[in-house]
N, CA, C and O of each residue as an XYZ file, in Angstrom:
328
protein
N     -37.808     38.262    -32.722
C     -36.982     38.683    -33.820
C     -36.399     40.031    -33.486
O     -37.177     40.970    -33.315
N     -34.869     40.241    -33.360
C     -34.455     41.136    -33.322
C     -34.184     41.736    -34.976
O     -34.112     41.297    -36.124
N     -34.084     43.213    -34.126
C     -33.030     44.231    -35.858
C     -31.811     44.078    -35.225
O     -31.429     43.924    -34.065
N     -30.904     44.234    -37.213
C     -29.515     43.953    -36.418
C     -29.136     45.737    -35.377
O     -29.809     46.759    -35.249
N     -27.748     45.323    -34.843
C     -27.660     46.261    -34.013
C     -28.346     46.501    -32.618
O     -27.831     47.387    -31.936
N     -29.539     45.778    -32.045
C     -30.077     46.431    -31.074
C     -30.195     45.491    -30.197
O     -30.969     44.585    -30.506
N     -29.423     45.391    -28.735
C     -29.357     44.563    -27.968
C     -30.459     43.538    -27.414
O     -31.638     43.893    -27.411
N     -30.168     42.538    -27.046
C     -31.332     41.609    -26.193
C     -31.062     42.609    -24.935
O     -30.055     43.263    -24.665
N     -32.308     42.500    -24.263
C     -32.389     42.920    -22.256
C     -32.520     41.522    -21.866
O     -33.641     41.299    -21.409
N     -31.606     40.310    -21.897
C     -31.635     39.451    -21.484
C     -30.622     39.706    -20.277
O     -30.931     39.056    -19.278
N     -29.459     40.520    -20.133
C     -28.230     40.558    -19.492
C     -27.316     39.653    -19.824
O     -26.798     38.777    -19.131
N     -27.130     39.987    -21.145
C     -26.071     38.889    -21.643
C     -25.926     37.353    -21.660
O     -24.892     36.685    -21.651
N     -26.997     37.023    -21.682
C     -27.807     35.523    -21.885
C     -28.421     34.767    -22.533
O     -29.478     34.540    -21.946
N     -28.339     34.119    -23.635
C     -28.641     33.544    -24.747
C     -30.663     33.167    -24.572
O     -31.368     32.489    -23.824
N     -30.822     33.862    -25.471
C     -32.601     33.622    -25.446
C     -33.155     32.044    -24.732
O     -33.844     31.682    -23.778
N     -32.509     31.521    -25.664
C     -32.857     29.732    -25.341
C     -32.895     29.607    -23.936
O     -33.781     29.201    -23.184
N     -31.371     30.182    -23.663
C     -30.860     29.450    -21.602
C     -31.491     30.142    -20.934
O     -31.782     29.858    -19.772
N     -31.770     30.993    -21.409
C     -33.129     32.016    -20.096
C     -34.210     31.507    -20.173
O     -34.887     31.522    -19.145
N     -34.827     30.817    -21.506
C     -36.303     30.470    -21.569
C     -36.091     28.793    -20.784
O     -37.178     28.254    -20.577
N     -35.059     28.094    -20.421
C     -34.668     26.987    -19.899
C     -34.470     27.160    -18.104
O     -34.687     26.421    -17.144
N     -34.037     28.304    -18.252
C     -33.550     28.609    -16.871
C     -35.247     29.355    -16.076
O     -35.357     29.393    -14.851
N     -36.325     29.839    -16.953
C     -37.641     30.329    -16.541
C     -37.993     28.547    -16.148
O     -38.018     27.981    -15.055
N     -38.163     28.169    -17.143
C     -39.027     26.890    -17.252
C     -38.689     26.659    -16.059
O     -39.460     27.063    -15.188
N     -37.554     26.007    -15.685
C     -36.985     25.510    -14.766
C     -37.785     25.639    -13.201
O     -38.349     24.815    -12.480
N     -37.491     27.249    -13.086
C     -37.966     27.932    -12.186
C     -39.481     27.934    -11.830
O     -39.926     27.954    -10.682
N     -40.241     27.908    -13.030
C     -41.701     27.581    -13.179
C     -41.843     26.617    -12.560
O     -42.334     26.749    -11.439
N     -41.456     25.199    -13.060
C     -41.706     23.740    -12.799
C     -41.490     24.203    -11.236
O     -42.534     24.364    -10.604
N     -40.144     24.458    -10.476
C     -39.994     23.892     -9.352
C     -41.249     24.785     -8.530
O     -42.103     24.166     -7.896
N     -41.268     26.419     -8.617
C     -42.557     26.887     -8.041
C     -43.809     26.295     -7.726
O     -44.549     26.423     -6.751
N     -43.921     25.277     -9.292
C     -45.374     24.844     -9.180
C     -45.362     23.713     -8.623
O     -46.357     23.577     -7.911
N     -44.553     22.659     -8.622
C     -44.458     21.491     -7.204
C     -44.096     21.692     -5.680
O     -43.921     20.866     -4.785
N     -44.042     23.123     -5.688
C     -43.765     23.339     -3.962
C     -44.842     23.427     -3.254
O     -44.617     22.944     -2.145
N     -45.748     23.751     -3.336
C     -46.975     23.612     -2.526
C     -47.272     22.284     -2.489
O     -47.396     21.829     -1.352
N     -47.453     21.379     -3.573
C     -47.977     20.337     -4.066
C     -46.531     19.565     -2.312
O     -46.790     19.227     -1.157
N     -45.470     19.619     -2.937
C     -44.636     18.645     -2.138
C     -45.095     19.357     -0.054
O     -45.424     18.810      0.998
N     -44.849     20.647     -0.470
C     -45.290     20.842      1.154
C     -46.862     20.364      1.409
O     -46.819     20.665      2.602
N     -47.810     20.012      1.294
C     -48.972     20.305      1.621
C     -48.803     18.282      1.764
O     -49.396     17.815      2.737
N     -48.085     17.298      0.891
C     -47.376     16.321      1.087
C     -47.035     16.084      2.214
O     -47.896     15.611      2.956
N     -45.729     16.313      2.730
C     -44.585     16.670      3.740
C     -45.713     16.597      5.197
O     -45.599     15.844      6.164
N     -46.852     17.706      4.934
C     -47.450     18.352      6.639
C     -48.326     16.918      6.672
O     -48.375     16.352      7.764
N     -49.169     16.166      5.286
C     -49.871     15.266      5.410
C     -49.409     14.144      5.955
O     -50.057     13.539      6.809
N     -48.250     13.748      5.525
C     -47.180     12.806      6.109
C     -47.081     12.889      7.320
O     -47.578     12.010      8.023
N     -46.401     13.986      7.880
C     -46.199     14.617      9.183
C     -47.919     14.174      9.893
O     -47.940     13.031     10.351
N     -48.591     14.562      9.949
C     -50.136     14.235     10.325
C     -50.065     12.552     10.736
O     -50.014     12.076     11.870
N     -50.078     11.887      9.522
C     -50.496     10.703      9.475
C     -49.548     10.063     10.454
O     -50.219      9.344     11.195
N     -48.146     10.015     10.802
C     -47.171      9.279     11.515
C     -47.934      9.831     12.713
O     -48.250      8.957     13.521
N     -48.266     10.940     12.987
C     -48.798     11.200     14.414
C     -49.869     10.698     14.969
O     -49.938     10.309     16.135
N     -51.116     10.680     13.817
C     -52.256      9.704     14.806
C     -52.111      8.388     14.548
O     -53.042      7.719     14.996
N     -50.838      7.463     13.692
C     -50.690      6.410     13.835
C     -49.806      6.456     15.328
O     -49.987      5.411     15.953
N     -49.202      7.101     15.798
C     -48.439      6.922     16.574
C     -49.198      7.465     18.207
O     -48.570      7.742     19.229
N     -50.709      7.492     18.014
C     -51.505      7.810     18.979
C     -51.014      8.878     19.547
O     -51.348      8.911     20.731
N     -50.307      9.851     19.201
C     -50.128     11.027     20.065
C     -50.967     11.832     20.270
O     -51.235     12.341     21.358
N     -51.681     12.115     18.807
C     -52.964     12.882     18.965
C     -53.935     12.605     19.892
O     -54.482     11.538     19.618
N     -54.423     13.187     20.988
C     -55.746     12.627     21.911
C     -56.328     13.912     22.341
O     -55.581     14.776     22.802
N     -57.530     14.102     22.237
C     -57.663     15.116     22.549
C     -58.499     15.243     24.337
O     -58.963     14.329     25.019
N     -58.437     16.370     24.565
C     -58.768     15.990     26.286
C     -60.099     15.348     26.806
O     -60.360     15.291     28.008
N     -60.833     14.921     25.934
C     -61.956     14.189     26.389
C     -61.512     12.702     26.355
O     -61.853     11.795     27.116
N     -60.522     12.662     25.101
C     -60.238     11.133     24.564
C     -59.059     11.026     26.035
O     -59.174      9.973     26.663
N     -58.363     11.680     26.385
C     -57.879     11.566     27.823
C     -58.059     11.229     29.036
O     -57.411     10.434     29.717
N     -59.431     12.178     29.441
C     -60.045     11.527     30.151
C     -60.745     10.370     30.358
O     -60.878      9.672     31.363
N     -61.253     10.262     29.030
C     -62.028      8.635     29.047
C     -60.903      7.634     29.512
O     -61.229      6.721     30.270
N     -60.090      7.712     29.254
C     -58.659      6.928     29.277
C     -58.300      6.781     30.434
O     -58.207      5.611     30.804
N     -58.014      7.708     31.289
C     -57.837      7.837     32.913
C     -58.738      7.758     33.517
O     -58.349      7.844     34.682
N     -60.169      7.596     33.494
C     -61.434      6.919     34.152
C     -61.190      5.760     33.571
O     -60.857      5.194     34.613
N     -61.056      4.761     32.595
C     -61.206      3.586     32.474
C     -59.900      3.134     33.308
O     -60.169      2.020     33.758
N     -58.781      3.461     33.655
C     -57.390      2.799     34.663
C     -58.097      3.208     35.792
O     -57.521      2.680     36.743
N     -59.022      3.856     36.186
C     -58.996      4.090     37.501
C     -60.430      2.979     37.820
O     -60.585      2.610     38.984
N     -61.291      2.560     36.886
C     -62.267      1.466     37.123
C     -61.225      0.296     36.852
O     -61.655     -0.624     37.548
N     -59.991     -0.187     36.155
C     -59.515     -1.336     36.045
C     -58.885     -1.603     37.046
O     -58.756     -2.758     37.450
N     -58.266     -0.342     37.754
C     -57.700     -0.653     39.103
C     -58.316     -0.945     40.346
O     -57.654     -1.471     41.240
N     -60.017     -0.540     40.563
C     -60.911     -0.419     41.014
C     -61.356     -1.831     41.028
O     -61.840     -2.233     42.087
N     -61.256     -2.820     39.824
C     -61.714     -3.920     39.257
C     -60.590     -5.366     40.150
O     -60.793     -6.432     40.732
N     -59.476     -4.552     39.775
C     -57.951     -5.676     40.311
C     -58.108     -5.649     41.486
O     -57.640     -6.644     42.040
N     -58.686     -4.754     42.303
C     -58.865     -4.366     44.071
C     -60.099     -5.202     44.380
O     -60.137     -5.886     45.403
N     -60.835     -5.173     43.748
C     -62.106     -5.873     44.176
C     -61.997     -7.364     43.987
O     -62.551     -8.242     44.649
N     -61.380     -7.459     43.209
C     -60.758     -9.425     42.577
C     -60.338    -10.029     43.817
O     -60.807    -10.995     44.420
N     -58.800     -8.838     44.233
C     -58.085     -9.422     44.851
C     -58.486     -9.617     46.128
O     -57.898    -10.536     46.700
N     -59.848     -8.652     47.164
C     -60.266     -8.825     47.881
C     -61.371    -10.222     48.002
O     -61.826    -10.698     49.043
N     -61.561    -10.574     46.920
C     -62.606    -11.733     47.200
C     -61.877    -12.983     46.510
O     -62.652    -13.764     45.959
N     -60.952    -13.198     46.468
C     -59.745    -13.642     46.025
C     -59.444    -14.635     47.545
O     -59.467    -15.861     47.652
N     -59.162    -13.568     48.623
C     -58.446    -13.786     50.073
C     -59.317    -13.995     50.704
O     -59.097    -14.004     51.915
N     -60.161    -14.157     50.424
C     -61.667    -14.776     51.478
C     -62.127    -15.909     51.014
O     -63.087    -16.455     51.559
């Protein structure tokens, strides 16, 4: 409640459209974490579906097992020709 005569410190902005234009501003503040923390989870999930993630043990196991399967195809093919 204003007295007459004595300005709003709104900067020339109708009480209502500032308390519309806060809200506003509120709402979007308070879904930005919420949508980023979203976004990085997303980001995450396409990656270890997409097996990129490995970490260097899960690597190595990986390149010792091609080097026993190749180890395996060599030994076939030698008793294969005899």
């Amino acid at each position: 409640m204003q007295e007459p005569g004595v300005k709003c410190p709104t900067s020339g902005k109708e009480p209502a459209r500032m308390f519309l234009a806060s809200t506003g501003w509120d709402a979007l503040t308070a879904l930005l974490p919420f949508v980023l923390l979203f976004a990085f989870w997303f980001f995450l999930m396409r990656r270890v579906r997409s097996g990129q993630v490995q970490s260097p043990a899960q690597q190595a196991t990986l390149d010792k097992l091609d080097e026993i399967k190749e180890e395996l195809v060599r030994i076939r093919r030698s008793l294969e020709s005899q």
